[in-house]
C-alpha positions in Angstrom: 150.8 278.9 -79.6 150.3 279.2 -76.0 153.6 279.5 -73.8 154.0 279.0 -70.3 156.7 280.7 -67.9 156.9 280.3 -63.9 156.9 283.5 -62.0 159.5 283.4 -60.0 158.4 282.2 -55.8 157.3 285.4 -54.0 159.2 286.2 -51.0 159.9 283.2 -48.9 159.3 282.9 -45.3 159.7 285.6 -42.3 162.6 283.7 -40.9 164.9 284.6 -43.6 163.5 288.6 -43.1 160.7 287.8 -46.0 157.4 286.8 -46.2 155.3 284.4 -48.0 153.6 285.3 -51.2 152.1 283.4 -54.3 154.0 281.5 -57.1 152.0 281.5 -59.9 152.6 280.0 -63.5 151.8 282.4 -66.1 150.7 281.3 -69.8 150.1 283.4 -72.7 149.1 283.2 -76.6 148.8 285.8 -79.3 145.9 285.3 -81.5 146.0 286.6 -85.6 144.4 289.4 -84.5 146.9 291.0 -82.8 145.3 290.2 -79.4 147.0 288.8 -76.4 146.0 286.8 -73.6 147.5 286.3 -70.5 146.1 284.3 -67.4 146.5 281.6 -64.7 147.6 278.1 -64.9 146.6 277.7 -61.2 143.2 277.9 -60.5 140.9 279.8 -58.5 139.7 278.0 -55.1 136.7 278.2 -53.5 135.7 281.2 -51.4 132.4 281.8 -49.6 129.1 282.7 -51.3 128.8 286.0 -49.2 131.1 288.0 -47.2 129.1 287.9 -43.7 130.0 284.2 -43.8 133.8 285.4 -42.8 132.0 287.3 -39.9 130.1 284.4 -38.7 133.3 282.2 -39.0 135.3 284.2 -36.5 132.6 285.4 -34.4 133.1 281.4 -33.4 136.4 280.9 -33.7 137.8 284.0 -32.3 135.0 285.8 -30.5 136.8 288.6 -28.7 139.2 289.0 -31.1 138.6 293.1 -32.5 137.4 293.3 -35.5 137.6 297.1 -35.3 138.7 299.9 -33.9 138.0 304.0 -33.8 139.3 306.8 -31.9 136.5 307.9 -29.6 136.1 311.6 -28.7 138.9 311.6 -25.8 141.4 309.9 -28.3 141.1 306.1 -26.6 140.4 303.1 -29.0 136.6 302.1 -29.1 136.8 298.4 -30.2 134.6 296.0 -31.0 134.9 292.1 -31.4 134.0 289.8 -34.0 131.6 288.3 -31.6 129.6 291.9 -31.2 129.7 292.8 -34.5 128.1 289.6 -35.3 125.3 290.0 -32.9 124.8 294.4 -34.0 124.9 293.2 -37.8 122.0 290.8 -37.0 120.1 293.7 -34.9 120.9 296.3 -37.8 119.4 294.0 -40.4 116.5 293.3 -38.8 116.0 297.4 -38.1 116.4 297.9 -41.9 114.3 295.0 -43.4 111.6 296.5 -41.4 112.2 299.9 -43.2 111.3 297.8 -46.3 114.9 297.9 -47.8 115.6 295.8 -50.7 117.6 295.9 -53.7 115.1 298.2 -55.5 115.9 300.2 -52.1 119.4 300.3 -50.5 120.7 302.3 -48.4 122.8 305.2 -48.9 125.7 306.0 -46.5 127.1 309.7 -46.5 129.7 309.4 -44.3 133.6 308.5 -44.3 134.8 306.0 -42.4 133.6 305.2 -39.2 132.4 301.8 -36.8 128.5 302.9 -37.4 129.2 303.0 -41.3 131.2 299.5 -40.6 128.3 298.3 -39.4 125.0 299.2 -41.3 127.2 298.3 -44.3 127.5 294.8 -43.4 123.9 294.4 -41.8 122.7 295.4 -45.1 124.8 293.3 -47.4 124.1 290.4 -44.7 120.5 289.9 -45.5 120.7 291.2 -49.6 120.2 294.8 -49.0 122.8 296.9 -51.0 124.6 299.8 -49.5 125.9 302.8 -51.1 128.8 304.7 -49.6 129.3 308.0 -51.3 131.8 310.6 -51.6 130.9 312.7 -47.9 131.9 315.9 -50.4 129.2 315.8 -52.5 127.4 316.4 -49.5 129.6 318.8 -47.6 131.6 320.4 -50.5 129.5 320.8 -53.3 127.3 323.4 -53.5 124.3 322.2 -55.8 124.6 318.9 -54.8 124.1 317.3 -58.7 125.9 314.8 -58.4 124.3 313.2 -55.1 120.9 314.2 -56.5 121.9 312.1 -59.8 123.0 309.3 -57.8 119.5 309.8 -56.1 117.8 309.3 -59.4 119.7 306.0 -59.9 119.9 304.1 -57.0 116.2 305.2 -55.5 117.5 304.6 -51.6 115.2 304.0 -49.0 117.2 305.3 -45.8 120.5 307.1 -45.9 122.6 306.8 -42.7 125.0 309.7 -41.6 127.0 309.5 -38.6 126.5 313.3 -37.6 123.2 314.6 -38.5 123.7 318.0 -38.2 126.7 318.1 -40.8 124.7 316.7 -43.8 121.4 318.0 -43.0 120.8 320.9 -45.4 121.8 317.9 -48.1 119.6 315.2 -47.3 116.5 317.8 -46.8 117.3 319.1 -50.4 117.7 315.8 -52.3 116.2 313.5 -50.5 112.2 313.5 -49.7 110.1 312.4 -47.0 109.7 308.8 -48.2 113.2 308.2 -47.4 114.2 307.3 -43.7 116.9 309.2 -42.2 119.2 307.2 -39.7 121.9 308.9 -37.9 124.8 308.0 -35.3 124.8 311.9 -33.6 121.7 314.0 -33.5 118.8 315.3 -35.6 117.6 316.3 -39.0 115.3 319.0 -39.1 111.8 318.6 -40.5 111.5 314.9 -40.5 111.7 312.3 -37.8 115.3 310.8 -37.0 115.9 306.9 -36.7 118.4 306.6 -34.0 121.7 304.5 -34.8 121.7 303.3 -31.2 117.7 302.3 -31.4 118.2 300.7 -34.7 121.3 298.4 -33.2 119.3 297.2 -30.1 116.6 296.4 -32.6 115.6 292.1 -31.3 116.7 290.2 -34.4 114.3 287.6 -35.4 114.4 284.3 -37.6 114.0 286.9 -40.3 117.3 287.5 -40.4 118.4 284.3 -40.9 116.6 283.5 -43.5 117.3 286.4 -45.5 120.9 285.7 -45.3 120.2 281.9 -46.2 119.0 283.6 -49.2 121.7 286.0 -50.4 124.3 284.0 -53.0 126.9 284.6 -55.2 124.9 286.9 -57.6 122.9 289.3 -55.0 123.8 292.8 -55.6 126.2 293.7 -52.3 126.7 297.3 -52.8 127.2 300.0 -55.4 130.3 301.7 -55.6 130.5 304.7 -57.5 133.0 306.3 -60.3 134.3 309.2 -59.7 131.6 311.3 -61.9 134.6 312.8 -63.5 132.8 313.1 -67.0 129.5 313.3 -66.6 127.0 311.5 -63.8 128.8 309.2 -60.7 128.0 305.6 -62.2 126.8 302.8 -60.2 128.9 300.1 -60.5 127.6 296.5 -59.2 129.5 295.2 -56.7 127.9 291.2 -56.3 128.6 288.8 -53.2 130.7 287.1 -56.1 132.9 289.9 -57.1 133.6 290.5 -53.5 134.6 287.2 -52.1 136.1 286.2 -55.6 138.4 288.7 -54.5 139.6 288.0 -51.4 140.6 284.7 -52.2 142.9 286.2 -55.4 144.1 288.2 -52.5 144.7 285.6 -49.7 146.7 284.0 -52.8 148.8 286.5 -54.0 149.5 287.7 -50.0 149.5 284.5 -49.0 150.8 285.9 -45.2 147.8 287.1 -44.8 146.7 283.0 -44.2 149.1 282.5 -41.4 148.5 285.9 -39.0 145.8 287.8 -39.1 146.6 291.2 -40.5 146.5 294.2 -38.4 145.7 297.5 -40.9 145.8 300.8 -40.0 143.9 302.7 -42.9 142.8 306.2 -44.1 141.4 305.4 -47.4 137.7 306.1 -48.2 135.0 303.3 -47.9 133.1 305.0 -51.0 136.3 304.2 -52.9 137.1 300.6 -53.9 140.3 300.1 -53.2 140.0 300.4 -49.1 135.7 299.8 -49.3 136.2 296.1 -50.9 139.3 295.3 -50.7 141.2 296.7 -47.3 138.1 296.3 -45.6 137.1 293.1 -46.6 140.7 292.0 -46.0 140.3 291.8 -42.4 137.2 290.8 -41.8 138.2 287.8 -44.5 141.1 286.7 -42.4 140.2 287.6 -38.8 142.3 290.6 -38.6 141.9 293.8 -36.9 140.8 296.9 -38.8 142.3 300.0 -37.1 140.1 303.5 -38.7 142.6 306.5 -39.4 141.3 309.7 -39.6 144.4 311.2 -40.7 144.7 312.2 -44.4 147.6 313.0 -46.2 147.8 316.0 -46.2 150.2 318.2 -44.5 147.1 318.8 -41.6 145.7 315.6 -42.0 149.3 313.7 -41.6 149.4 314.2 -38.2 146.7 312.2 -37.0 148.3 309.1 -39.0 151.7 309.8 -37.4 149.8 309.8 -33.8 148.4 306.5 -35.2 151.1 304.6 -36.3 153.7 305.5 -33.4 150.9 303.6 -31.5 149.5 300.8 -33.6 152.4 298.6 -35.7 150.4 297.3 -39.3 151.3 294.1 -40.7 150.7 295.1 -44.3 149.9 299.1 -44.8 148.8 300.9 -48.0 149.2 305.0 -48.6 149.3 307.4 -52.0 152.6 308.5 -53.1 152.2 311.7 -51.2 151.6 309.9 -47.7 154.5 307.7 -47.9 156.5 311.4 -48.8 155.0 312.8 -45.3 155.3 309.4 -43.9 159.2 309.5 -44.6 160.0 312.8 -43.8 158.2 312.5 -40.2 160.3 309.4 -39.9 163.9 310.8 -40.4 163.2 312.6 -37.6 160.9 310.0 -35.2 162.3 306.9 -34.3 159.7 305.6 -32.4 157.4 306.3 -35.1 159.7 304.9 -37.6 160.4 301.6 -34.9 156.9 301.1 -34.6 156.2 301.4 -38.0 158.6 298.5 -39.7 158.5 296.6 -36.3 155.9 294.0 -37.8 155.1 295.2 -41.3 155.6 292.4 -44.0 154.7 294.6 -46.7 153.8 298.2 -48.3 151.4 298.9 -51.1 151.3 302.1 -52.9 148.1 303.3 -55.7 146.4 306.0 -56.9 149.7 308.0 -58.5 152.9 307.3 -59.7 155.5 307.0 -57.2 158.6 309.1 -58.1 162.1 307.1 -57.4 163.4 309.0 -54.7 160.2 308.0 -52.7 161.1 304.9 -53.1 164.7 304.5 -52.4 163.6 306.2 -49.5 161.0 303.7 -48.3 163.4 300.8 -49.1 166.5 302.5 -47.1 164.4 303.3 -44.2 162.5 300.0 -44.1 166.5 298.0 -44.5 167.8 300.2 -41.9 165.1 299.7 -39.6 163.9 296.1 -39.9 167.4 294.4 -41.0 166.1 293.7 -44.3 164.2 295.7 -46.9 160.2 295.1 -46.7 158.8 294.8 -50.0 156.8 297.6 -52.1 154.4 297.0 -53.9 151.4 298.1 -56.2 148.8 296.6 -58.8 146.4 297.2 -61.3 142.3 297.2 -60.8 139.1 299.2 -61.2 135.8 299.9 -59.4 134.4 297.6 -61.7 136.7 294.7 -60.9 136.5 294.4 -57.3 139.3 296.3 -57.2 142.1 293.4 -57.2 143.5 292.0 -61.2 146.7 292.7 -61.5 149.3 292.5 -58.6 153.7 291.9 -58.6 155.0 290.2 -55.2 158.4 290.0 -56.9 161.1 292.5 -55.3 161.5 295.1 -57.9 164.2 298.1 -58.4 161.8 300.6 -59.3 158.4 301.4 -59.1 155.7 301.2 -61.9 155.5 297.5 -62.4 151.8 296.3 -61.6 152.5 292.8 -61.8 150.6 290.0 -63.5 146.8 288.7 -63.4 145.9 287.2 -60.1 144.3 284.0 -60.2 141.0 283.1 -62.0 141.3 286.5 -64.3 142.4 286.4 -67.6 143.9 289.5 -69.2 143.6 290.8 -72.8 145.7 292.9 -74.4 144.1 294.9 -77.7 146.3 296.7 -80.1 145.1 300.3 -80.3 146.7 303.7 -81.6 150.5 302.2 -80.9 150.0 301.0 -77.3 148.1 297.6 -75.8 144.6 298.2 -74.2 143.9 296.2 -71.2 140.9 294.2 -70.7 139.8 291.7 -68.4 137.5 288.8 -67.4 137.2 286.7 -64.4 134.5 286.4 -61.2 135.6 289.8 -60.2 134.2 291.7 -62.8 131.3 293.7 -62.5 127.6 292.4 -64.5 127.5 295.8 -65.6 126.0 299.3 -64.4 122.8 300.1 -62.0 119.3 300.6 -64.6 122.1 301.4 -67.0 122.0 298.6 -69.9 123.5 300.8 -72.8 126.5 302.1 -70.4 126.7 298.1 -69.4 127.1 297.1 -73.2 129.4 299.0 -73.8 131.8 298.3 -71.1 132.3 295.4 -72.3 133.9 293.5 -75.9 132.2 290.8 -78.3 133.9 288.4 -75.8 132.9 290.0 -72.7 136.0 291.3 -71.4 135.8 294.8 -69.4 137.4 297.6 -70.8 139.9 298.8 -68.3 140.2 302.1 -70.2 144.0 301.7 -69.4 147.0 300.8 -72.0 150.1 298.8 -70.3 153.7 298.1 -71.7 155.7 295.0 -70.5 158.1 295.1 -68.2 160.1 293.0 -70.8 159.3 292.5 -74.1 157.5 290.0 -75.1 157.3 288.2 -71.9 154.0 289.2 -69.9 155.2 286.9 -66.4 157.8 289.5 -65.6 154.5 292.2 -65.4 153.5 295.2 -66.7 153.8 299.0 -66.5 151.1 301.0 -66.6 151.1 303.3 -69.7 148.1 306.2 -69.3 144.5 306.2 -70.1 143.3 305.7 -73.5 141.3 308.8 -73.1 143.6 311.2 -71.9 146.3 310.7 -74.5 146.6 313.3 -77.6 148.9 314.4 -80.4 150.6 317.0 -80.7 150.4 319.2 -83.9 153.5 317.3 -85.3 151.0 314.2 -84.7 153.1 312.6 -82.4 151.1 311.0 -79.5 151.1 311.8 -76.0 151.6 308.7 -73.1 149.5 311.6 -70.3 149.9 308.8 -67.7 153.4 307.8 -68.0 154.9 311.3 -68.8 152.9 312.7 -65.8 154.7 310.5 -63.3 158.3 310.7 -65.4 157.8 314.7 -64.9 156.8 314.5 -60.7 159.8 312.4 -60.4 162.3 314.5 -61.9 161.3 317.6 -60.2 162.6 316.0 -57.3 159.3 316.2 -55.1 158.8 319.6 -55.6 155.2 319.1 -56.9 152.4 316.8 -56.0 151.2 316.3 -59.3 150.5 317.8 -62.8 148.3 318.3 -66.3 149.9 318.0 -69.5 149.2 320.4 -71.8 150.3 320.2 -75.4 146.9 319.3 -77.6 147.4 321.5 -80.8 150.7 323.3 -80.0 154.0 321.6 -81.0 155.2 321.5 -77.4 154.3 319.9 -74.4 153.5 321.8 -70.9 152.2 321.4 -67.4 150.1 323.2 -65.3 151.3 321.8 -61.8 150.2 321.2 -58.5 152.8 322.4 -55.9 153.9 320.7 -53.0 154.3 323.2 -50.9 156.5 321.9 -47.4 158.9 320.5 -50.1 159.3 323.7 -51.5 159.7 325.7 -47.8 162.3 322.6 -47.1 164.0 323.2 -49.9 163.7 327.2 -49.2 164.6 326.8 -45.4 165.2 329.9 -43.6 164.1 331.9 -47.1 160.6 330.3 -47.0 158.0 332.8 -46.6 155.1 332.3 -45.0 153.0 333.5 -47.7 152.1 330.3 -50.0 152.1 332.8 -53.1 155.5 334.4 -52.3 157.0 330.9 -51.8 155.9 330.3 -55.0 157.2 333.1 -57.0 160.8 333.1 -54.9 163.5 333.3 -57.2 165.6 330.3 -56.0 162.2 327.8 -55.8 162.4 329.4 -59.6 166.1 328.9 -60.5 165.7 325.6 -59.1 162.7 324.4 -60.5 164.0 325.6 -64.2 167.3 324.2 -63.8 165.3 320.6 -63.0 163.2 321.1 -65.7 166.3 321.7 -68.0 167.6 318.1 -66.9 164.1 316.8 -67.6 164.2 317.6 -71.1 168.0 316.6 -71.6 167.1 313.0 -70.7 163.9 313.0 -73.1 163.9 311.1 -76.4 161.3 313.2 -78.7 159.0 316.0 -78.6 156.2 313.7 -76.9 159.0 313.2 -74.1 159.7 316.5 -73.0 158.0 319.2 -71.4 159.3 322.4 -72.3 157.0 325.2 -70.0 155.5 325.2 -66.4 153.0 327.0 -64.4 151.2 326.5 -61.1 147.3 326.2 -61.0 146.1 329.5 -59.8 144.0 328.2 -57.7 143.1 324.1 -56.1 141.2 321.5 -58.2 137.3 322.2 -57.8 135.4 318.9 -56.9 132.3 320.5 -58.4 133.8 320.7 -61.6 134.9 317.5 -61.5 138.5 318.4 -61.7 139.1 316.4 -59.3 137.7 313.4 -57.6 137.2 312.3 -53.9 140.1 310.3 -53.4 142.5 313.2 -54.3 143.0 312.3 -58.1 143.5 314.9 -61.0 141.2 315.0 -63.9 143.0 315.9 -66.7 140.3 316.7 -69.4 138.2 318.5 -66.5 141.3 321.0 -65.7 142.2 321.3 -69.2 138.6 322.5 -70.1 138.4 324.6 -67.0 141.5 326.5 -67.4 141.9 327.4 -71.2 143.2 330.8 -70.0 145.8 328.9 -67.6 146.9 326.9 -70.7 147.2 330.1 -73.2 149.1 332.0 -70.7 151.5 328.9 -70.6 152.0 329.0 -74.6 152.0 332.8 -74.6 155.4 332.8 -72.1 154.0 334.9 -69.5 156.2 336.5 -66.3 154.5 333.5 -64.4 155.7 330.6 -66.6 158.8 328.6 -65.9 161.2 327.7 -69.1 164.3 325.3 -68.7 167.5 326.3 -68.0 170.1 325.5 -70.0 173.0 323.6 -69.1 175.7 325.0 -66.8 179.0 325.2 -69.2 181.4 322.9 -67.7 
């Protein structure tokens, strides 16, 4: 039986303090096998074959409109229009099809976010050369460089581009040979000859280019993004012209403000990663917006070059981690320009990559109600390197967060019974074909009805009723049983345990495999802690940490934590702090900030036994004040 239920409209118009969204109609039917699916009434539309096609569109219509924008070296904005990026992308492409690029032979960028890696990334893609934007650490952090070498091995590039040579020279002399061209924006690498960014953009472009891009369609490879290489090798996952564009119109529906203004972003995340390298990139170039380049992180030095940014620039629709919006808030209770000029034209905030504990998110709400009249709504989703990233998304004002909404249009979602929770899968134009020279990996990605395996279990918002959303409920992979065999939700208990200690850490690893009681080793956050210590904080990070109040009040939350837990798979009874930072060469943790809970767990076995063994350094509950 298939039912049908209307998601309710998404948030009006911006007279009435909202904004316009989608309003889809949602239909679902369970099957014998225990299998649900859930999907669009409303069709898909038509988007455009490739993604350059949006470039060429506003290079016409809005010529001098910027496109975007970096700090240069004395801290001005370097822009550039849609009409000159046209006119470098065609210069660029001609420069690498005369290197003799081609899908066989992309080429690989090294370096984060910049104009130049805006640029050869587009040029390729424009005339069906794939780029490859990787993870700048394993080229400046690692050590060995495996992971880059085995990404190397897959991909077989034909130039790698880096916008300072001198920075990534000792690791494209070690893993890449002669054969491969070397382009850089700044300087030269040693021992081979250096393509000049500047030479290859005044490269004349020729018919050549033109009819290359006549050429490239739905299904030519566009780029390869990368997994996180958490568990073995980096994978290269295909990212097609379809998948790409595909997107941006389940996007344009589901943010359907993004049709009527063109969006002005102001963004941090990494271009190697999908979620800001397909979608918040593409999302301004797809509807004429302007693409401001952060170089701020968030991280308590990073922060402050996004402050600096954002008291200057005023987003339309802005996305941060958990953690940035936590910076972003507490800068704010003190800034009013910066808070001003943030809200002053933002329709909406998007949050990914962690759970968001509640206080974070009163706070966002409060600030944004107090500031722009009205709260602005907060939002997250669902999605995966191999789907584009954008599947699941909620537009509907929501008390809490955790909800990742409902399928976007044109995808359908599947939802497999497996060890007492609901695997996600999913189809639709967004999906990957599979994995780089990889068919085995590719098979099994995928069911006997070609769905994708998300990897991910979710729980409905309300029972039995998939149009009021979902909640994300951990990784298949990372959940265990305890010795009782009781299983373990990692995902959901991980976020339900940074919430209640009240901000005090930035994330944890739940231990508890084997033993009859759950644990965490945790990641401080450290100026929560020396806010919460005030004038007692130390300035030694390792006597703030072992400072008997931070301890009294850490074990007094952790007390309350367990109070409110139903079961043994609920509570975590013991805490300790990593002795030392996730190591990206171990793979405990990957480029875009995100623990790796096996990777840790294997890494620190010693960790986890002092934790079970009660140690001076672990932290226990404390009981309940007697009334």
């Amino acid at each position: 039986m298939v039912t049908t239920a209307p998601q309710p409209a998404g948030n009006g118009t911006k007279g009435t303090g909202r904004v316009a969204t989608w309003t889809p109609e949602i239909r679902w039917e369970t099957r014998e096998n225990g299998a649900t699916y859930v999907w669009r009434e409303d069709e898909l539309g038509p988007y455009p074959d490739r993604i350059t096609e949006r470039l060429e569109h506003w290079a016409k219509a809005t010529p001098d409109q910027t496109w975007i924008a970096a700090r240069d070296k004395d801290g001005n904005w370097r822009k550039v229009s849609y009409s000159q990026a046209l006119a470098t992308v065609r210069s660029i492409a001609q420069g690498l099809m005369n290197l003799g690029l081609g899908p066989d032979h992309p080429v690989l960028i090294l370096s984060g976010n910049s104009i130049e890696h805006a640029l050869i990334a587009l040029a390729a893609q424009h005339v069906g050369i794939p780029s490859a934007a990787v993870a700048p650490a394993y080229a400046l952090i690692s050590e060995d460089y495996a992971k880059l070498k085995d990404i190397a091995a897959q991909i077989t590039p034909g130039a790698v581009f880096a916008d300072k040579a001198e920075g990534y020279d000792r690791a494209v002399s070690t893993v890449f040979d002669a054969s491969v061209a070397a382009i850089a924006a700044e300087g030269n690498f040693s021992g081979r000859p250096t393509i000049s960014f500047a030479d290859l953009a005044a490269t004349p472009a020729t018919d050549a280019v033109d009819t290359a891009a006549a050429k490239v369609g739905p299904d030519t490879v566009a780029k390869f993004l990368f997994t996180s290489g958490t568990t073995g090798s980096p994978k290269a996952v295909i990212q097609t012209q379809r998948m790409m564009c595909a997107n941006q119109a389940m996007v344009a529906d589901c943010y359907a403000f993004l049709t009527q203004e063109p969006p002005v972003i102001v963004d941090w995340a990494p271009w190697n990663h999908v979620a800001s390298g397909n979608k918040v990139f593409n999302m301004a170039l797809y509807h004429g917006g302007t693409f401001y380049i952060d170089e701020g992180k968030p991280t308590p030095k990073g922060i402050a070059e996004t402050l600096k940014n954002l008291k200057e620039i005023s987003p339309t629709w802005y996305f941060n981690v958990p953690s940035g919006y936590e910076m972003l808030i507490h800068a704010m209770e003190s800034d009013d320009q910066l808070r001003q000029n943030f809200f002053k034209n933002l329709k909406m905030m998007m949050y990914a990559g962690a759970g968001m504990a509640q206080h974070t998110w009163d706070d966002l709400i409060a600030l944004s109600a107090r500031t722009a009249g009205y709260p602005i709504n907060l939002v997250t989703g669902l999605g995966a390197t191999e789907t584009a990233p954008f599947s699941l998304a909620i537009t509907e004002t929501q008390p809490s967060p955790g909800n990742v909404g409902i399928p976007a249009r044109g995808i359908t979602l599947k939802l497999v019974p497996n060890g007492g929770k609901l695997e996600a899968r999913l189809k639709g134009p967004n999906v990957t074909p599979g994995y780089w020279r990889n068919a085995e990996l590719t098979a099994n990605a995928f069911d006997d009805e070609g769905f994708y395996c998300l990897g991910d279990a979710l729980r409905y918002a309300v029972p039995g009723d998939p149009s009021k959303g979902f909640y994300f409920d951990g990784r298949i992979a990372e959940n265990f049983k305890l010795q009782t065999g009781t299983w373990v939700a990692v995902g959901a208990l991980r976020a339900t345990l940074v919430n209640d200690l009240g901000g005090l850490i930035r994330d944890c690893v739940i231990t508890g495999e084997n033993h009859e009681e759950l644990g965490a080793l945790v990641l401080p956050a450290l100026p929560a802690m020396r806010a919460f210590l005030g004038a007692d904080a130390p300035e030694d990070n390792a006597e703030v940490l072992a400072h008997p109040k931070l301890r009294q009040e850490l074990s007094a939350r952790l007390g309350a934590h367990g109070r409110k837990a139903t079961g043994s798979a609920t509570r975590i009874t013991r805490l300790i702090f990593l002795d030392s930072e996730p190591s990206f060469d171990r793979g405990e943790i990957t480029e875009k900030g995100s623990l790796n809970q096996r990777a840790i767990l294997a890494h620190r076995a010693e960790l986890v036994d002092r934790l079970y063994n009660d140690g001076p350094d672990v932290i226990l509950p404390k009981a309940k004040e007697p009334a």
